[in-house]
N, CA, C and O atoms as CSV, one atom per row, in Angstrom:
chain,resi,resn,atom,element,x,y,z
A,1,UNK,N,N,12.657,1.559,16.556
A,1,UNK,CA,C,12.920,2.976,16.722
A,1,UNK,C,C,13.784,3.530,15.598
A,1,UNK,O,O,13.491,4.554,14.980
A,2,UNK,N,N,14.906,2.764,15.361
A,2,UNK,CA,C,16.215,3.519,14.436
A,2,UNK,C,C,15.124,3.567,12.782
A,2,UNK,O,O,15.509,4.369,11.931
A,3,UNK,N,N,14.077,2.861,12.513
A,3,UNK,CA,C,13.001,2.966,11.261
A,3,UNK,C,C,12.992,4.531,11.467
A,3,UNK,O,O,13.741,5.276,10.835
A,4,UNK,N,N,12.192,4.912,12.291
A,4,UNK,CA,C,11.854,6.318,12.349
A,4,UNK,C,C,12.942,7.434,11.627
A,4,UNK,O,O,12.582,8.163,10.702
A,5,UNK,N,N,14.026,7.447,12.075
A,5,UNK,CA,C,14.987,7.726,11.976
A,5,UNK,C,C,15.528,7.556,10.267
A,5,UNK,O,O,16.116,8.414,9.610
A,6,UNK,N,N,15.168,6.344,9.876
A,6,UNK,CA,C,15.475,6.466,8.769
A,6,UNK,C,C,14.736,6.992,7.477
A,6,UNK,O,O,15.127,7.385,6.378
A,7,UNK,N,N,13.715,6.859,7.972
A,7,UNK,CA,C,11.995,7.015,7.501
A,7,UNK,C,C,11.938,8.717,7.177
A,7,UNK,O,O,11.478,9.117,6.108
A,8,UNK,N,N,12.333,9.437,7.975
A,8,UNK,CA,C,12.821,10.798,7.895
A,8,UNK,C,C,14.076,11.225,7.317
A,8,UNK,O,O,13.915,12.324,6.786
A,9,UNK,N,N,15.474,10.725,7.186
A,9,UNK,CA,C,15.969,11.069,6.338
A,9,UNK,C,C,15.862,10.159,4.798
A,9,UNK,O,O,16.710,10.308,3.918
A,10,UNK,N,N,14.877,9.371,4.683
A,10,UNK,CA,C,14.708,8.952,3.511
A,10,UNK,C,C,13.672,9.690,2.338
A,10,UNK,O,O,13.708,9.820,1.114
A,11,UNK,N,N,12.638,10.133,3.552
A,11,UNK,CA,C,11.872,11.150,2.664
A,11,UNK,C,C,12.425,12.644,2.398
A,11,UNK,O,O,12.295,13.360,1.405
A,12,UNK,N,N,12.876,12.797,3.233
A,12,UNK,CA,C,14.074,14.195,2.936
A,12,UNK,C,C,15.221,14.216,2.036
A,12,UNK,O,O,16.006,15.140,1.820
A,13,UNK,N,N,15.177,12.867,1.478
A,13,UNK,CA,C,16.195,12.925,0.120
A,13,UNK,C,C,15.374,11.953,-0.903
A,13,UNK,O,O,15.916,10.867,-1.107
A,14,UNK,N,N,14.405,12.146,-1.427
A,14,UNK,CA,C,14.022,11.170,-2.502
A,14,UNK,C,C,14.784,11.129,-3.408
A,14,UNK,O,O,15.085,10.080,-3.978
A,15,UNK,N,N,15.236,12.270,-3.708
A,15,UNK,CA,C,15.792,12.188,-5.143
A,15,UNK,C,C,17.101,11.835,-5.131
A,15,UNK,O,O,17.717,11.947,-6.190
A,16,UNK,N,N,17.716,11.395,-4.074
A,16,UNK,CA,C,19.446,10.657,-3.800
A,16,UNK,C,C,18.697,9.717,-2.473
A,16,UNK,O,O,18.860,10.066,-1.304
A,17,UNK,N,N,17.940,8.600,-2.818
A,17,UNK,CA,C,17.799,7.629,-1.341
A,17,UNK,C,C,18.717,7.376,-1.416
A,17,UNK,O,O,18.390,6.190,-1.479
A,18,UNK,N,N,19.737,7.334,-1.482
A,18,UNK,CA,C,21.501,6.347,-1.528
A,18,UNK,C,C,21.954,7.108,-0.283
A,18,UNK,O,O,22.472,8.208,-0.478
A,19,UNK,N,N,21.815,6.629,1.075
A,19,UNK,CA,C,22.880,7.397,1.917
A,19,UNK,C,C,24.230,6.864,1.602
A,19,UNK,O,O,24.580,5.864,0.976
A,20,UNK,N,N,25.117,8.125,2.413
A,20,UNK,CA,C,26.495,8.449,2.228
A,20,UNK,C,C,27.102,7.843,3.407
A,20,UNK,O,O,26.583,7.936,4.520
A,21,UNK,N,N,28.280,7.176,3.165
A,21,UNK,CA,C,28.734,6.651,4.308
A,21,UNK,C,C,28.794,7.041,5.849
A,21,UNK,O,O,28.423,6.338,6.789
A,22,UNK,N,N,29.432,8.522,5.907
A,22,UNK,CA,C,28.839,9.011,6.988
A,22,UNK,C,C,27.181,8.872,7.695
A,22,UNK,O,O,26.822,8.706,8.861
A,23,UNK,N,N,26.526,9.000,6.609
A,23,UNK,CA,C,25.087,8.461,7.467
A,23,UNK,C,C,24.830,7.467,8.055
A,23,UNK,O,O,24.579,7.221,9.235
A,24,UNK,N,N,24.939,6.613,6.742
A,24,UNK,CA,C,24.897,5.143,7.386
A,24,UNK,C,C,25.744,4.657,8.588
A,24,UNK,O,O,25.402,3.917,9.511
A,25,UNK,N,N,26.821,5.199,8.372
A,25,UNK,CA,C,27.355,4.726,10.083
A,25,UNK,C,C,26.816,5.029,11.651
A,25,UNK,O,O,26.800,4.353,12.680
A,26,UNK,N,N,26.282,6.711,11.226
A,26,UNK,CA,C,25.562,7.205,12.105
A,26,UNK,C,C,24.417,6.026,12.750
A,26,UNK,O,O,24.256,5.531,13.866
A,27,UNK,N,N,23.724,5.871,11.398
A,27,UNK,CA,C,22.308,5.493,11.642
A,27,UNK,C,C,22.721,3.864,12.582
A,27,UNK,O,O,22.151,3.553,13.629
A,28,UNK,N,N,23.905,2.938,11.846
A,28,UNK,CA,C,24.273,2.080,12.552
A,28,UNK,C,C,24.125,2.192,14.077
A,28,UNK,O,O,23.324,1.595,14.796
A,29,UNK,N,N,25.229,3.236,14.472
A,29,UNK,CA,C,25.306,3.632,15.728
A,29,UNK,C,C,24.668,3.871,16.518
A,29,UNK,O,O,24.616,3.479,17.684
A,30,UNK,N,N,23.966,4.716,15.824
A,30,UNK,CA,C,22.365,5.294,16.970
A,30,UNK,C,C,21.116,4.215,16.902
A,30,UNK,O,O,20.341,3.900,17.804
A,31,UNK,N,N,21.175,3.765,15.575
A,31,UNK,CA,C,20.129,2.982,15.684
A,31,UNK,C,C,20.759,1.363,16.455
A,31,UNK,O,O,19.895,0.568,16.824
A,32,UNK,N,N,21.814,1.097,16.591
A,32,UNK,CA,C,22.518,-0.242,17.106
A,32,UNK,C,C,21.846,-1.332,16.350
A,32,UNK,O,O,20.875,-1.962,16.768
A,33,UNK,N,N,22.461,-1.515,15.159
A,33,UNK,CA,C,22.139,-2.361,13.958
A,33,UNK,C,C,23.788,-2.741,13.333
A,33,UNK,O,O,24.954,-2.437,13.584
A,34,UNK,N,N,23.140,-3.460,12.529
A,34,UNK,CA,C,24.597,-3.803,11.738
A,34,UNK,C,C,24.429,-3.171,10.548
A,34,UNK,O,O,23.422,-2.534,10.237
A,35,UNK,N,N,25.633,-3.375,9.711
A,35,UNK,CA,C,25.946,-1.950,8.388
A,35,UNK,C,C,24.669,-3.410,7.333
A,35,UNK,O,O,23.703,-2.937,6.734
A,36,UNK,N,N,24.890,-4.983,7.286
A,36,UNK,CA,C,23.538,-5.152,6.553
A,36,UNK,C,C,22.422,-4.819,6.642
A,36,UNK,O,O,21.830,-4.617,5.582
A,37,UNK,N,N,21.755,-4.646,7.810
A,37,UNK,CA,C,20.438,-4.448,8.357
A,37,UNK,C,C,20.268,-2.481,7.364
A,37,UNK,O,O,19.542,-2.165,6.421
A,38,UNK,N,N,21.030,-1.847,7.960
A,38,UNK,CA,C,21.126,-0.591,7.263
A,38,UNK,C,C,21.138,-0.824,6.028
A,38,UNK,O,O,19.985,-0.640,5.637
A,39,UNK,N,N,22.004,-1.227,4.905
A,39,UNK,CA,C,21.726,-1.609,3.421
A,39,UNK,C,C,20.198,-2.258,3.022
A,39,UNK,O,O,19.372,-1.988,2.150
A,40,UNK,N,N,20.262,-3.201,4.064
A,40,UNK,CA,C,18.514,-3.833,3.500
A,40,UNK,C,C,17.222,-2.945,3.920
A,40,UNK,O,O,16.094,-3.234,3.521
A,41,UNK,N,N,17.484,-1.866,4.741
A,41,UNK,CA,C,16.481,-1.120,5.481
A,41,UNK,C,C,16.520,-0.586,3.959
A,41,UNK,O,O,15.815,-1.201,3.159
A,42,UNK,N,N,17.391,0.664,3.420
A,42,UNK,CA,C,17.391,1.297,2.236
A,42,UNK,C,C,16.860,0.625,1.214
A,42,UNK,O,O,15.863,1.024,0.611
A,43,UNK,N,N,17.504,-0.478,0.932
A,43,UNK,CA,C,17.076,-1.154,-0.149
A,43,UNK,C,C,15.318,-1.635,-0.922
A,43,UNK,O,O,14.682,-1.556,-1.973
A,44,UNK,N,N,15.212,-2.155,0.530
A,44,UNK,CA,C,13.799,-2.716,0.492
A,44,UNK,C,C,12.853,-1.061,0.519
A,44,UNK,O,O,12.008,-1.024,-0.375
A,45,UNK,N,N,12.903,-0.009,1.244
A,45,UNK,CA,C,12.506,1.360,0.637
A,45,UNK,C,C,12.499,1.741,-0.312
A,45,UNK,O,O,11.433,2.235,-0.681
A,46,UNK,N,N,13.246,1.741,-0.924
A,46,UNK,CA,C,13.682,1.937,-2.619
A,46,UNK,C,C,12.686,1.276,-3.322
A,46,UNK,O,O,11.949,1.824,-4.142
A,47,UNK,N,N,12.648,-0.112,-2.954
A,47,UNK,CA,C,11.878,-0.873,-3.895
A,47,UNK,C,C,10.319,-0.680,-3.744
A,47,UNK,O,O,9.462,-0.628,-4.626
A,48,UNK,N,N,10.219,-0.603,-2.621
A,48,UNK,CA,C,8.721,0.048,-1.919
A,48,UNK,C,C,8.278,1.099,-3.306
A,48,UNK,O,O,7.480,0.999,-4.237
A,49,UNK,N,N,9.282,2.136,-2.849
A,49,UNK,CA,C,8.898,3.484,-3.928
A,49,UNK,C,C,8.327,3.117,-5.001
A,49,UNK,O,O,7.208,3.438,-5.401
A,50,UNK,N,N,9.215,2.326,-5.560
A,50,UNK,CA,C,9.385,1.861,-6.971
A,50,UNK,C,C,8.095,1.237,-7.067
A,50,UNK,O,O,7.503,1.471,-8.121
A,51,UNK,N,N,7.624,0.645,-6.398
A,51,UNK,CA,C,6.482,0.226,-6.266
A,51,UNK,C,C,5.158,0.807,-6.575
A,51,UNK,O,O,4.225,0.411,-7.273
A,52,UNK,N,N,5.393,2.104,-5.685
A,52,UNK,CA,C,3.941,2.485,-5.687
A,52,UNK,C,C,4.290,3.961,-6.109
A,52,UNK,O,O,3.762,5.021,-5.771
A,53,UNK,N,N,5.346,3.699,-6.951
A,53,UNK,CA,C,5.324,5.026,-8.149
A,53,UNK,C,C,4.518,4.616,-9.390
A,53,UNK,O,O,3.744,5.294,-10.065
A,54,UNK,N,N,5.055,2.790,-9.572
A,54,UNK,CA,C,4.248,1.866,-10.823
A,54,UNK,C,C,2.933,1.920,-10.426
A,54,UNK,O,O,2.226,1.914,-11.434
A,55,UNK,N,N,2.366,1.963,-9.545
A,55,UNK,CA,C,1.329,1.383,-8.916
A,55,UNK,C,C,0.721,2.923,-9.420
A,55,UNK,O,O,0.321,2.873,-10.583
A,56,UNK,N,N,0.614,3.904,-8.952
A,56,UNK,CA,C,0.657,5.480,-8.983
A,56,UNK,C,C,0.046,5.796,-10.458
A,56,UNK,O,O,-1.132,5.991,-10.757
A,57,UNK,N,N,1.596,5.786,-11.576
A,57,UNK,CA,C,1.173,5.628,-12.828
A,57,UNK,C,C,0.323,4.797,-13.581
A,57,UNK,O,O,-0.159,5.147,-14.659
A,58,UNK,N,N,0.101,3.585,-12.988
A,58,UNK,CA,C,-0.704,2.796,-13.479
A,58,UNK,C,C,-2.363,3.416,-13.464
A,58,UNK,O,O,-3.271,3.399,-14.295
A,59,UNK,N,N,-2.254,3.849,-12.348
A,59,UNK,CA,C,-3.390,4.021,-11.679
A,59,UNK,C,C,-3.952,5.420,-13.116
A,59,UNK,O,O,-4.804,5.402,-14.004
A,60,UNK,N,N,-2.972,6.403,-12.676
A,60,UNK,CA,C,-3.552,7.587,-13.608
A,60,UNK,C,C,-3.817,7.436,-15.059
A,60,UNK,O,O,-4.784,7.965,-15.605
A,61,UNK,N,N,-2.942,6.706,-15.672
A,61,UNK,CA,C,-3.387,6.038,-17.245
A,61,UNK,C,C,-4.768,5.504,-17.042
A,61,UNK,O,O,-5.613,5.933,-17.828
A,62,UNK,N,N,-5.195,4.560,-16.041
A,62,UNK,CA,C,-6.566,3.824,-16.212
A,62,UNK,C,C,-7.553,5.190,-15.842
A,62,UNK,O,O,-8.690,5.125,-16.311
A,63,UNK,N,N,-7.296,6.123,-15.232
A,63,UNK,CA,C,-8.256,7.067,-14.864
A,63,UNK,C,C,-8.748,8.166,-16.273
A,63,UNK,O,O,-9.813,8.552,-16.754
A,64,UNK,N,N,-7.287,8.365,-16.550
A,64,UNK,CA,C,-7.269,8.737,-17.620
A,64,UNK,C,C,-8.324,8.352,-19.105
A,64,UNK,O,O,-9.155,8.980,-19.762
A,65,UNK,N,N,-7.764,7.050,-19.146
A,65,UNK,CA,C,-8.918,6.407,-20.058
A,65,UNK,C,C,-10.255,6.072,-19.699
A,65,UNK,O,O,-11.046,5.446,-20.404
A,66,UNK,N,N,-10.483,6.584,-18.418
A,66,UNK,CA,C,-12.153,6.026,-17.900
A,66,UNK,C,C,-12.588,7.296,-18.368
A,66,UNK,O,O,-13.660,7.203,-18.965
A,67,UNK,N,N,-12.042,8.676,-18.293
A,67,UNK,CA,C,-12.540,9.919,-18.147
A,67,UNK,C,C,-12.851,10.052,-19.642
A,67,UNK,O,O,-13.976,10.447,-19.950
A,68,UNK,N,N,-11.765,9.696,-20.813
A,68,UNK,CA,C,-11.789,9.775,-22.193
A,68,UNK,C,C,-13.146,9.394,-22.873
A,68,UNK,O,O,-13.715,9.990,-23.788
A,69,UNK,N,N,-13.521,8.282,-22.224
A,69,UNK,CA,C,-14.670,7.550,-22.664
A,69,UNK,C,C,-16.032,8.593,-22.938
A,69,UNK,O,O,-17.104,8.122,-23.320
């Protein structure tokens, strides 16, 4: 459940995923987790992004050059 929760204020800040201490405690609380579980929830999101932003760009360069042809 507390995913959901984070899942929504994570897409509502792309451009700062870094919550602020006040959040994260929140999210602790409500979600009844520990402050690691909260760091690795963020973390591993982040890297997700990062992921399939590479994945994203990759993609449009190869489209790019199919269309050039």
């Amino acid at each position: 459940m507390y995913s959901f929760i984070y899942i929504l204020r994570y897409n509502a800040n792309l451009d700062d995923p870094y919550p602020r201490s006040p959040d994260k405690k929140r999210f602790i609380t409500e979600g009844n987790i520990t402050a690691q579980q909260c760091r690795s929830w963020f973390a591993n999101r982040r890297q997700r992004l990062k992921h399939v932003k590479r994945n994203l760009s990759k993609s449009s360069r190869i489209h790019r050059s199919l269309q050039a042809r």
